[in-house]
N, C-alpha and C positions, 0 to 999 in steps of 0.2 A: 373399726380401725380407720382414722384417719389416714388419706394418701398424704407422703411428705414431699413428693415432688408433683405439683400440682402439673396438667398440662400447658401450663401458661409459661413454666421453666423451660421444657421440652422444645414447645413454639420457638422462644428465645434462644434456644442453643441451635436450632436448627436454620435459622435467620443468620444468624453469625456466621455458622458455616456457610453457609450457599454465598452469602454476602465476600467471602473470604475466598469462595471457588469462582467466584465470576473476578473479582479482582485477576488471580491468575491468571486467570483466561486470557485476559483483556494484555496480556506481557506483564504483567509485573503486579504486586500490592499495588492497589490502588490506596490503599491510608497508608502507604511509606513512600512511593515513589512518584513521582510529580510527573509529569508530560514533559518531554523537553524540546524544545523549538531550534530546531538547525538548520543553520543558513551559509550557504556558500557563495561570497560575489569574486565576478572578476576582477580582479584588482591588476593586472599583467602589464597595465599601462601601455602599451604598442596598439591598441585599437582594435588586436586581433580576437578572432572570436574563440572561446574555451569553451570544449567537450568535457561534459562531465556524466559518468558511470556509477552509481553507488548500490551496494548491495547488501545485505546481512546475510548470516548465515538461513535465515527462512525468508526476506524478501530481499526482491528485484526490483529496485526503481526505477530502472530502465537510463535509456542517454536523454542529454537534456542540452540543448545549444545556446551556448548565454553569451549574450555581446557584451561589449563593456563598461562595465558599475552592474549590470544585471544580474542577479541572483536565483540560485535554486533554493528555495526552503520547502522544508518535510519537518510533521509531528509524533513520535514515538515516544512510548514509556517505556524507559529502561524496565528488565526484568529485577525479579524478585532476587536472583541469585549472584548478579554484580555479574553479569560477563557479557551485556549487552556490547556490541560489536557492527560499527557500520565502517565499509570501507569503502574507498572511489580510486575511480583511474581517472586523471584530467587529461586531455593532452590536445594540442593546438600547434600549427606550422609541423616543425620534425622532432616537438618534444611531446613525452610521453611519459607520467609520474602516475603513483601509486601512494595513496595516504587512506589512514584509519580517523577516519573525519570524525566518530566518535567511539569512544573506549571508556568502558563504566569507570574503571579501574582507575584511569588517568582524568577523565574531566569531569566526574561528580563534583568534586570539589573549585576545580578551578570554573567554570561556567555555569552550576547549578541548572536553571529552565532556560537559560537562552543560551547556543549555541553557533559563537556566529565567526565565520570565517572571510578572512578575506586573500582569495587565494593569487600568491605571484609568483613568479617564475622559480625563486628559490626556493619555494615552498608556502603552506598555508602560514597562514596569524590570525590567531584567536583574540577575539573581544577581549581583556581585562574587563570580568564585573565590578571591580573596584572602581577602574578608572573611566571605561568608557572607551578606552584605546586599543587599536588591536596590535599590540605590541608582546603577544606572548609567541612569539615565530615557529617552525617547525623546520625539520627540514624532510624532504621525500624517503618514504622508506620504502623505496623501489625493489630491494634486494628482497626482502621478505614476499614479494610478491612475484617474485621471476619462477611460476608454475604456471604450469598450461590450464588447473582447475580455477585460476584465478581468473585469467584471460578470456577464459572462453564465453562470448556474447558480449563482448567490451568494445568489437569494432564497431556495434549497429550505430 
């Protein structure tokens, strides 16, 4: 009696998976989801220098001191389930903001692999991939983040 599932089927299905378990791993499908490149510059115009905090729910970027035009960039793969989540606290002189610098939900679509921000007083603005221009504005959504679990390790 012939075998009808040769072991050579078996190899194959077992490669798929592992290939489809390390993808996970890594945050997301790797054959659906692309790396995305986020970048944050000061754009504040006053000279002064911006404090930036950013963090997900499983990482800590830590603070970063950027003068002006200078930028923070970080590379993530969104996960597999769309709920990828980075938020930052900016703050410089006696202001002090809170923004979700990237949200699967909202900028899959509109920024695709490059994510780039350029952050002012009234709030961040997003690159347009269309145009080239960061004229997609935002404005602070400080309110959603007025918790102590949010804050805590935001002043270093």
């Amino acid at each position: 009696m012939k075998n009808k599932f040769p072991l050579s089927r078996y190899l194959l299905s077992f490669m798929l998976l592992l290939v489809s378990l390390v993808g996970l791993c890594d945050g997301g499908a790797g054959i659906i989801q692309k790396k995305v490149d986020l970048r944050m510059t000061n754009d504040l115009g006053t000279g002064e220098n911006i404090n930036v905090h950013c963090k997900s729910k499983d990482h800590d970027l830590g603070t970063h001191l950027l003068t002006p035009n200078e930028y923070f960039e970080f590379r993530f793969r969104p996960n597999f389930w769309g709920t990828t989540l980075y938020f930052c606290r900016f703050w410089w002189g006696n202001e002090s903001h809170w923004f979700d610098i990237y949200d699967q939900n909202r900028d899959t679509t509109r920024c695709d692999s490059k994510c780039w921000w350029m952050v002012g007083p009234v709030g961040p603005c997003l690159r347009d991939r269309n145009f080239g221009i960061y004229d997609l504005c935002q404005n602070w959504n400080d309110e959603k983040y007025n918790d102590a679990k949010y804050l805590e390790g935001s002043e270093n």
